[in-house]
N, C-alpha and C positions, 0 to 999 in steps of 0.2 A: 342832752343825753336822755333825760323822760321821756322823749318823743322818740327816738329810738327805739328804747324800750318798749314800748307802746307798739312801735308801726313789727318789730321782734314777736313781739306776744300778736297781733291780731295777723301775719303772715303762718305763725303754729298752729293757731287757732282754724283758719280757714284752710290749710293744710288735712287737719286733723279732720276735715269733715271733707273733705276727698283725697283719704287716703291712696286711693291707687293713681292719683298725680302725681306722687311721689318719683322720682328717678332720683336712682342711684348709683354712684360712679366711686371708682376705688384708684389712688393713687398712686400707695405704696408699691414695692416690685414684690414684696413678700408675699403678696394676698392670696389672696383665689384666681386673677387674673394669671397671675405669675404659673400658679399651680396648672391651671386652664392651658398656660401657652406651655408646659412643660410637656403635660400629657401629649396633645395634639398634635406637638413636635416631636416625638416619636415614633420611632419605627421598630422598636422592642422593645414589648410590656415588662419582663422582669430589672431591665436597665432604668426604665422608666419610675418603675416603682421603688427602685434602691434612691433615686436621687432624690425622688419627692419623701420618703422617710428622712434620708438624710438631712436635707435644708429644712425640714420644718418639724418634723417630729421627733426628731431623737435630741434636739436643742433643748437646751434650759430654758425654762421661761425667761432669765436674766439675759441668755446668749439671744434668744429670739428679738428680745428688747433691744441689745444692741447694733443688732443686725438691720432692723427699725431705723434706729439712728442714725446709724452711718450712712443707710441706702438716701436716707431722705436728706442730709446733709445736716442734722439739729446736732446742737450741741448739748450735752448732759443741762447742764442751767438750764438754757430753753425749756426742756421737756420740765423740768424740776420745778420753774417758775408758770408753765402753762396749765401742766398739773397739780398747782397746787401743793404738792409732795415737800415736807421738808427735806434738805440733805439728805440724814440719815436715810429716814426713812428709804427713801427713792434707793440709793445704794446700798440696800436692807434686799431690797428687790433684784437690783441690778448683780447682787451677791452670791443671790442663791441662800442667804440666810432667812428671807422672808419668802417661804417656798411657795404658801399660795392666800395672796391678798385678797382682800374681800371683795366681791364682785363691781361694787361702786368705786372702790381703790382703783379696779382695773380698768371701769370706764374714766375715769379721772385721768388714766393714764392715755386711754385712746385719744383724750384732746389734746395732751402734752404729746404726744407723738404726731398728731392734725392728721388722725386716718380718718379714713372714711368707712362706711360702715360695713360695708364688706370686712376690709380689714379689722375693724372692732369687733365681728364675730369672731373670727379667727383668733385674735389677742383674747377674748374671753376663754374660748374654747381649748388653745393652749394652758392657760392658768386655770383650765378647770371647773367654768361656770357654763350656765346657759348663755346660748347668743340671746343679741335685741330679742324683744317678740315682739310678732306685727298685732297681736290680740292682746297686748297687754298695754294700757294705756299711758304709763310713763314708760316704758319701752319706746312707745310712739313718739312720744316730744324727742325722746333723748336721740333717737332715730335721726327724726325730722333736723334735730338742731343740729348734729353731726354732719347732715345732706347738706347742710346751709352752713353750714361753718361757722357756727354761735362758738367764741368764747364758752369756758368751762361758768364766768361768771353769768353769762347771758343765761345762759342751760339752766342753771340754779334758779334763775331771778324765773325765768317761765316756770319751770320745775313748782317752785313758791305759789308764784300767782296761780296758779292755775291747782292747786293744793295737794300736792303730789312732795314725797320727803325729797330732799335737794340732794346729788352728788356729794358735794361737800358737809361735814358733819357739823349741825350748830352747836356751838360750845355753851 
């Protein structure tokens, strides 16, 4: 598992020093792809523009979350246990009584729903926050670890070594 770890952190690392190697691919149907193929499948702009409000902006953060869910096939646990979220909390979200989580809550949650980062812009930018940034340098790991598909605990453990505050909050 150390070796892992190890071969995780020096794959970030040389990453981070040719960032524009990076490719990025998005899998949800919700995302920007979706959005993309909705526009360009049109052939009237105001028909176009009612349905892209509709599915995506006029949703609750908690209705978008579940819409997340269903599209990708996870179950509430899953997301609950990938993010880290306890119960409540999670369906605090999923509610509509926890209106807008804090920016790390929401990346916590793009690995419980396993988006990519496309779609992690998006999920921040409905709940309210800035997207990743490509000039900000734990934006960049959390980026990177996203593209690769690091666990939330992997995320952390780089996050750590590399001396950047972790997703998860230590107690």
């Amino acid at each position: 598992m150390e070796k892992k770890k190890q071969l995780n952190l020096n794959r970030v690392k040389e990453q981070m020093k040719n960032r524009n190697v990076v490719h990025v691919s998005s899998s949800t149907t919700l995302g920007y792809s979706s959005l993309i193929n909705t526009i360009l499948g049109s052939t009237e702009v105001r028909k176009a523009i009612k349905r892209i409000k509709n599915e995506t902006f006029k949703a609750s953060l908690g209705q978008y979350i579940s819409q997340i869910i269903i599209s990708k096939g996870l179950s509430n646990k899953e997301v609950i246990e990938k993010a880290g979220f306890s119960k409540d909390y999670f369906y605090q979200v999923l509610n509509g009584r926890k209106k807008q989580p804090g920016r790390d809550k929401v990346l916590q949650l793009c690995f419980g729903l396993e988006l990519g980062v496309e779609d992690s812009n998006t999920l921040l930018k409905k709940a309210g926050h800035n997207e990743l940034y490509a000039r900000n340098e734990r934006d960049v790991i959390i980026m990177l670890c996203i593209n690769n598909s690091y666990s939330l605990d992997e995320t952390d453990e780089i996050l750590f070594e590399l001396q950047h505050d972790t997703l998860i909050p230590n107690e």
